[in-house]
ROSE-4610 file (N, C-alpha, C; in Angstrom, 1 decimal, always signed):
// ROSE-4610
residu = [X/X/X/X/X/X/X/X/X/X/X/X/X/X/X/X/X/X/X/X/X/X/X/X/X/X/X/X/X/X/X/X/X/X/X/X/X/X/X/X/X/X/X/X/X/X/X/X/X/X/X/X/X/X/X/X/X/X/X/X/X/X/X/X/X/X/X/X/X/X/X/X/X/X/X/X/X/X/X/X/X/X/X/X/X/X/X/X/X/X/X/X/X/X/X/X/X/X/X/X/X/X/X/X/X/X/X/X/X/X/X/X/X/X/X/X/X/X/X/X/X/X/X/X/X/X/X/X/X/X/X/X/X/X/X/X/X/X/X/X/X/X/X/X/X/X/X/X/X/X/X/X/X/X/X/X/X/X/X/X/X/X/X/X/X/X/X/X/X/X/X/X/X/X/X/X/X/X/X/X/X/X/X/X/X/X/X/X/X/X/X/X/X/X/X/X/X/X/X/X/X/X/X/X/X/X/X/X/X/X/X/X/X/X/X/X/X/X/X/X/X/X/X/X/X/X/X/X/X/X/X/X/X/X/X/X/X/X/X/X/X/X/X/X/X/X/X/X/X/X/X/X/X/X/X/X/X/X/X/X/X/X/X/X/X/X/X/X/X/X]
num = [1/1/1/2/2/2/3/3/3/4/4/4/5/5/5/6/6/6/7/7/7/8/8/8/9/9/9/10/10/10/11/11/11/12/12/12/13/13/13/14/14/14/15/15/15/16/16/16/17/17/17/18/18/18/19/19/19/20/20/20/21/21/21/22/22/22/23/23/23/24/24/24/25/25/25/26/26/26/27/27/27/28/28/28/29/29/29/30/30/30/31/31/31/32/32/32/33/33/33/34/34/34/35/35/35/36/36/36/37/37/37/38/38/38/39/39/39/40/40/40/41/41/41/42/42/42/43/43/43/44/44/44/45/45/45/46/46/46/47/47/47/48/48/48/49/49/49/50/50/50/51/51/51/52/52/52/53/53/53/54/54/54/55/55/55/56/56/56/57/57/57/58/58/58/59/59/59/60/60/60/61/61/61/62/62/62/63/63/63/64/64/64/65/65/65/66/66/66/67/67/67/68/68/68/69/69/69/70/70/70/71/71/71/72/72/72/73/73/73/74/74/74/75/75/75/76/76/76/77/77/77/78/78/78/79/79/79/80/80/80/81/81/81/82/82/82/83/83/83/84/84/84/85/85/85/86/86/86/87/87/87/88/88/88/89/89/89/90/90/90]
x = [-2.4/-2.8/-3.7/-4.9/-5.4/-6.1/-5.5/-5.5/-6.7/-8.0/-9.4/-10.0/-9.6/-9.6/-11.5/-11.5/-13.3/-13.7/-13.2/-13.7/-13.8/-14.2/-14.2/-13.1/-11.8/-10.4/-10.5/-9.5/-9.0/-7.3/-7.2/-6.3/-4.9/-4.0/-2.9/-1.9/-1.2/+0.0/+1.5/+2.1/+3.2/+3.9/+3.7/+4.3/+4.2/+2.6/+1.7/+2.7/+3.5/+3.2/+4.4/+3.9/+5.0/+6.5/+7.5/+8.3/+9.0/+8.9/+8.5/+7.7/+6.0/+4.8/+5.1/+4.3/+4.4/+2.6/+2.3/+1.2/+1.4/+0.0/+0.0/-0.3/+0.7/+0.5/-0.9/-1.4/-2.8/-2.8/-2.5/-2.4/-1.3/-1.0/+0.0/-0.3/-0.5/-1.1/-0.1/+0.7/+2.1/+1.5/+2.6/+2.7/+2.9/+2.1/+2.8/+4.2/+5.4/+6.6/+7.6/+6.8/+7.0/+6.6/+5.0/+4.9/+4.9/+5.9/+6.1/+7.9/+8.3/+9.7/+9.6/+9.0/+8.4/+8.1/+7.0/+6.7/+7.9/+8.9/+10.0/+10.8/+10.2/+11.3/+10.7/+9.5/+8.6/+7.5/+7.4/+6.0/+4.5/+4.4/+3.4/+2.1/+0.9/-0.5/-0.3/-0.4/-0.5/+1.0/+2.0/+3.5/+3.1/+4.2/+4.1/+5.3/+4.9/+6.1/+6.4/+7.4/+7.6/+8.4/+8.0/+8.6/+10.0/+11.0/+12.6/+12.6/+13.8/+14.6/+14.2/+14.5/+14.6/+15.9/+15.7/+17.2/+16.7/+17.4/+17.4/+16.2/+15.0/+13.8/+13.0/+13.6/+12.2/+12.2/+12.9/+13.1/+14.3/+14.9/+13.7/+13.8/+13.1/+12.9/+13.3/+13.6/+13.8/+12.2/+12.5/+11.3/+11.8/+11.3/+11.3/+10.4/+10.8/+9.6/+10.5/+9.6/+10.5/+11.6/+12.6/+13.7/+15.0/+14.2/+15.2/+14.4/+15.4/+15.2/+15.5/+14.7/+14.6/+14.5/+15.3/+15.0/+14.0/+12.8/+12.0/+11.6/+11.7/+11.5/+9.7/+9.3/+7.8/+7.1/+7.3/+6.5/+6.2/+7.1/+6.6/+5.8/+6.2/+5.6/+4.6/+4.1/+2.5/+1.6/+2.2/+1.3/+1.1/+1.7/+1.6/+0.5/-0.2/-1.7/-1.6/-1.9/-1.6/-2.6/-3.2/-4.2/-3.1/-3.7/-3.0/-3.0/-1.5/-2.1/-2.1/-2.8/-3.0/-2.9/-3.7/-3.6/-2.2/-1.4/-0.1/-0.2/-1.0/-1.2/-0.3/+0.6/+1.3/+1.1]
y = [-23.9/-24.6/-23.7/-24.2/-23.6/-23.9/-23.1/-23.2/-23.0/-22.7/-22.0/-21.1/-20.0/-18.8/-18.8/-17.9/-18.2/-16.9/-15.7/-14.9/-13.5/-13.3/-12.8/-11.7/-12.9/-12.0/-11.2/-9.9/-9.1/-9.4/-9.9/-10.9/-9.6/-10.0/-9.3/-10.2/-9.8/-10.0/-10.6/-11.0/-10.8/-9.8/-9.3/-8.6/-7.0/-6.7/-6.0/-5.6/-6.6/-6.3/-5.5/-4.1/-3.2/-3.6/-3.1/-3.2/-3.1/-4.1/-4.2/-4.3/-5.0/-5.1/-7.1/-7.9/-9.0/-9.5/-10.6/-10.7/-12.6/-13.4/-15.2/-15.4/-16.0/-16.6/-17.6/-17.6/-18.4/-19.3/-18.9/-19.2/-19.5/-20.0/-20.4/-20.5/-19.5/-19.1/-19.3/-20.4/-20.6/-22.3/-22.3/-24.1/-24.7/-26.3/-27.0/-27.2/-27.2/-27.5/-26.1/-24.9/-24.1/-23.7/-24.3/-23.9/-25.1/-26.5/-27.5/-27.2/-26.2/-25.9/-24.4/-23.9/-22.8/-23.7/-24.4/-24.9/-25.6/-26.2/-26.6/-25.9/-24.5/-23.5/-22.5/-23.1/-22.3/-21.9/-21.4/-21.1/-21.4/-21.9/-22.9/-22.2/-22.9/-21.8/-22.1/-20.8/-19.9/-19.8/-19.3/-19.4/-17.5/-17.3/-15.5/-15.2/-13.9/-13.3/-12.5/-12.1/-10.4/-9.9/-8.8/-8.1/-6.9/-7.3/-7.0/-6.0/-5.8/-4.5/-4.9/-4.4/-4.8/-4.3/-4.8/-4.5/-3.2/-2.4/-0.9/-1.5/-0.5/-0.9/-1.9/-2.3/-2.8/-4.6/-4.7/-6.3/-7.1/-8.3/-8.9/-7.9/-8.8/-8.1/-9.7/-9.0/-10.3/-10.3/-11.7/-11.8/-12.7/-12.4/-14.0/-14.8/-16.0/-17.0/-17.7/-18.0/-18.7/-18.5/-17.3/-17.1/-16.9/-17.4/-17.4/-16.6/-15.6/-14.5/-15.4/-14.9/-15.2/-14.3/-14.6/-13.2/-14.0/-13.0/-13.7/-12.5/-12.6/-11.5/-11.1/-10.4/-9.9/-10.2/-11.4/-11.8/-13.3/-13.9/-14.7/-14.6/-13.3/-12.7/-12.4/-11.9/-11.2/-12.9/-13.7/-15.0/-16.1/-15.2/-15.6/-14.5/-15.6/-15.0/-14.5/-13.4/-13.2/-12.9/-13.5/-12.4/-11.1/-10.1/-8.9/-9.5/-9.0/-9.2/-7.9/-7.9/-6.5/-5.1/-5.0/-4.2/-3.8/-4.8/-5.0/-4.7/-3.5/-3.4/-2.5/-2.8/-2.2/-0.9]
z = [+8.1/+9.3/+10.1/+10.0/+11.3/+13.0/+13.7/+15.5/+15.9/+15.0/+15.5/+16.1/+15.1/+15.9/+15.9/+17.0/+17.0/+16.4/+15.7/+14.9/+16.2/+17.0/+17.7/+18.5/+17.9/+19.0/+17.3/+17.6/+17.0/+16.5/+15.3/+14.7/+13.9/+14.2/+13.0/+13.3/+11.6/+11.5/+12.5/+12.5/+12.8/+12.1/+11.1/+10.3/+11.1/+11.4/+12.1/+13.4/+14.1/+15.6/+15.5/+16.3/+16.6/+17.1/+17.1/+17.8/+19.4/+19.9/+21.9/+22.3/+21.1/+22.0/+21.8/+22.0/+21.7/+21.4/+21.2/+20.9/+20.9/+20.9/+21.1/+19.9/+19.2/+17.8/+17.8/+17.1/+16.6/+15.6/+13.9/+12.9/+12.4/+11.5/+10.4/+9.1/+8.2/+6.6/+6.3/+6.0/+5.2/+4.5/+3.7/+3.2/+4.1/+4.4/+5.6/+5.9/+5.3/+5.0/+5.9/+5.5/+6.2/+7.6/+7.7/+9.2/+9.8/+10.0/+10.5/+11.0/+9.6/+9.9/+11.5/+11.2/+12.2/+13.4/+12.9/+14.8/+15.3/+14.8/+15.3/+16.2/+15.6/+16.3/+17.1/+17.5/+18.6/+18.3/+17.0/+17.0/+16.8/+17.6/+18.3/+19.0/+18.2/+18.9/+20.1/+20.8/+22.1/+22.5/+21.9/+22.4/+22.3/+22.9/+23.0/+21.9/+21.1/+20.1/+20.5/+20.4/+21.0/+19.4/+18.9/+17.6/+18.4/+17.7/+18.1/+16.6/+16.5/+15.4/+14.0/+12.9/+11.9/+11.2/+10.5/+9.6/+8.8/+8.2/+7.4/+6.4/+6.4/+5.3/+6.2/+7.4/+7.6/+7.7/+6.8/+6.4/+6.2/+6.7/+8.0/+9.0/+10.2/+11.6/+12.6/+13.7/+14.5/+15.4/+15.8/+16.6/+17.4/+19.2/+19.7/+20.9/+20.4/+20.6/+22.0/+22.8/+23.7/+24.2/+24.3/+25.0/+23.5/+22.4/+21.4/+20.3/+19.6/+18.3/+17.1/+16.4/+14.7/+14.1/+12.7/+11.8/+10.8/+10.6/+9.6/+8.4/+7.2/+6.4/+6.0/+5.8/+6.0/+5.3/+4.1/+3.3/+4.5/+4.9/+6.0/+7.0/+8.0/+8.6/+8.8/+7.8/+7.6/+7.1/+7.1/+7.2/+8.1/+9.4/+11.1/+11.7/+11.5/+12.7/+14.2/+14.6/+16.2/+16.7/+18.0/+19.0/+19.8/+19.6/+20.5/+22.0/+23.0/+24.1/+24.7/+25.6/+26.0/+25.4/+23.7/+23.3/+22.4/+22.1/+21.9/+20.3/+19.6/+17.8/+17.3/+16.3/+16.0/+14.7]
C-alpha cells in the first residue's frame, strides 16, 4: 500500500527506529491482508510510532501506536515505512 511519499522526506524502517525516538508511519510494504490487519490496529499514514524494548536478540520489539504497544517481529517491521520526526534515526 502506498501513502505517497513525495521522495523527498528521508524514509526508514520501523525496524530502523531506535529505541525511545518515534517517527509518522507513511508506508505499508506488506501483503494487503497484513497491512489492513495493521491498520486496524493503528497504523495508519501519519499515526506516530514510538520504538519500545525488544526481546533478547532484538526480536520482536514492542512499538506503540496510539496509546497502545505491539510486539511486531523485524521481518514485519522493516516493511513499515517511516518519516523521522525530528531527527528521530535510529
Amino acid at each position: 500500500m502506498n501513502f505517497n511519499l513525495s521522495g523527498d522526506e528521508k524514509v526508514l524502517s520501523l525496524a530502523d527506529l531506535a529505541e525511545g525516538s518515534s517517527a509518522t508511519l507513511a508506508d505499508l510494504r506488506l501483503p494487503q491482508n497484513v497491512s489492513e490487519h495493521l491498520m486496524w490496529l493503528g497504523f495508519v499514514p501519519g499515526a506516530k510510532v514510538t520504538a519500545g524494548q525488544s526481546a533478547p536478540g532484538g526480536n520482536p520489539r514492542v512499538y506503540t501506536v496510539a496509546g497502545v504497544a505491539f510486539a511486531l517481529r523485524r521481518d514485519v517491521a522493516s516493511q513499515v515505512l517511516l518519516v523521522p520526526v525530528d531527527g528521530a534515526c535510529g
